[in-house]
Every structure is written in structure tokens, then in C-alpha cells.
N, C-alpha and C positions, 0 to 999 in steps of 0.2 A: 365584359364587353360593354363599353359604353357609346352610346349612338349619340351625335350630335344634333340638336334638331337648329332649323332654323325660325327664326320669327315667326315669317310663316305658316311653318307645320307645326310650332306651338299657340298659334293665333288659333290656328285649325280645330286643334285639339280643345283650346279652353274653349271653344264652340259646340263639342259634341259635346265639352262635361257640363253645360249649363243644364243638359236636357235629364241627367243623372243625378239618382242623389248618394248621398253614402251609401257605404254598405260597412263601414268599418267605425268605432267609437273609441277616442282614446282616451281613458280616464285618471281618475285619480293615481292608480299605476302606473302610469306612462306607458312604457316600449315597453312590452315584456317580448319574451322568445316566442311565446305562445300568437301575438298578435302580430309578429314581425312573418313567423310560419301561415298562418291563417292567408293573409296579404301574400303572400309567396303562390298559396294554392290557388286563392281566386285568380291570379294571372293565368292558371289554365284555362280557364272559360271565357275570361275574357281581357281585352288590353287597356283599357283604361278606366281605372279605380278612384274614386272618391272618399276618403275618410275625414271623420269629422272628429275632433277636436274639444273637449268637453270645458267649461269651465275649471271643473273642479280637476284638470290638470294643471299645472305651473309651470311646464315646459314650454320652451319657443316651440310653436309648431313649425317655425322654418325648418330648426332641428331634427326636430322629430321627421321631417319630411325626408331630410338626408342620408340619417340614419336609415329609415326603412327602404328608400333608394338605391343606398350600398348594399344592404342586406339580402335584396331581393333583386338588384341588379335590372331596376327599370330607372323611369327618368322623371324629375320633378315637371309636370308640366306647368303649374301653379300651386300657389299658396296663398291663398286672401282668407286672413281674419285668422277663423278656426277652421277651414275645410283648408286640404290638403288633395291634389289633383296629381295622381302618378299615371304612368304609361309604358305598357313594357309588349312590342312588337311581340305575336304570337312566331314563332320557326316556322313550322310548318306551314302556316294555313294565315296571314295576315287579314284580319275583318276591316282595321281599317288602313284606308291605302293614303300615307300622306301624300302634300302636293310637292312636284318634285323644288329640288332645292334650288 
């Protein structure tokens, strides 16, 4: 299920992620399964994720941002530098309410 956002509620968005920091680190391993699951679970608690990026990886982090966006089935909100900004609407219970489209 992929949601389309607009401008907007991605403008939105990179607004609440200013106030957050990571919580996720991608290293010299890159993706593994383990970190792609990890990022899966934290979208139970909550809908907009920030992971960072480490030097000592050598992957695009646009990539890497795709990757774990198909895998986990949320959405790129941004990408600048080395953080990575994903977003994945909660079902039941939405915390944050975008503006409509």
C-alpha cells in the first residue's frame, strides 16, 4: 500500500522531523535484515522515523532510503546528506494528521 503525499504534507512532515533525531544508524554493513526489521517494529510506536547514515557506509543513502521504504512499506519523506526521514501512517490510531491534500 503506497500513499501518495503531497508537497505539502511532505513539507509537513520534514517539519515535525526537524524536532527528532535518529534513532536508527547505518553502518559499515549497510541494510542488513536485522536493521530493515528493527525500522519495521519502531513504526508501531510511532510514524515518523529518522535514521542516520554513518560515514563509514558507502551506499547512496537515497538507496538505502528506498530500500527500507519498500521493505517496510512506509514513505521517503526526505533524504539530506546522511539522515534519512521515513513515514508510515499508524491503521488504527494516526498521531499525526496530515493537511488535507
Amino acid at each position: 500500500m503506497v500513499i501518495y503525499m503531497t508537497s505539502k504534507q511532505r513539507a509537513y512532515l520534514k517539519g515535525l522531523a526537524m524536532n527528532i533525531d535518529p534513532i536508527f544508524q547505518v553502518g559499515k554493513s549497510s541494510l542488513t535484515p536485522e536493521l530493515v526489521n528493527a525500522v519495521g517494529e519502531a513504526f508501531n510506536t510511532r510514524e515518523l522515523i529518522k535514521i542516520a547514515v554513518l560515514k563509514n557506509c558507502f551506499d547512496d543513502p537515497n538507496e538505502i532510503a528506498q530500500m527500507v521504504a519498500e521493505r517496510t512499506h512506509s514513505q521517503v519523506v526526505q533524504v539530506i546528506g546522511k539522515k534519512i526521514v521515513l513515514y508510515k501512517p499508524d491503521k488504527k490510531n494516526p498521531k499525526i494528521e496530515l493537511p488535507k491534500a
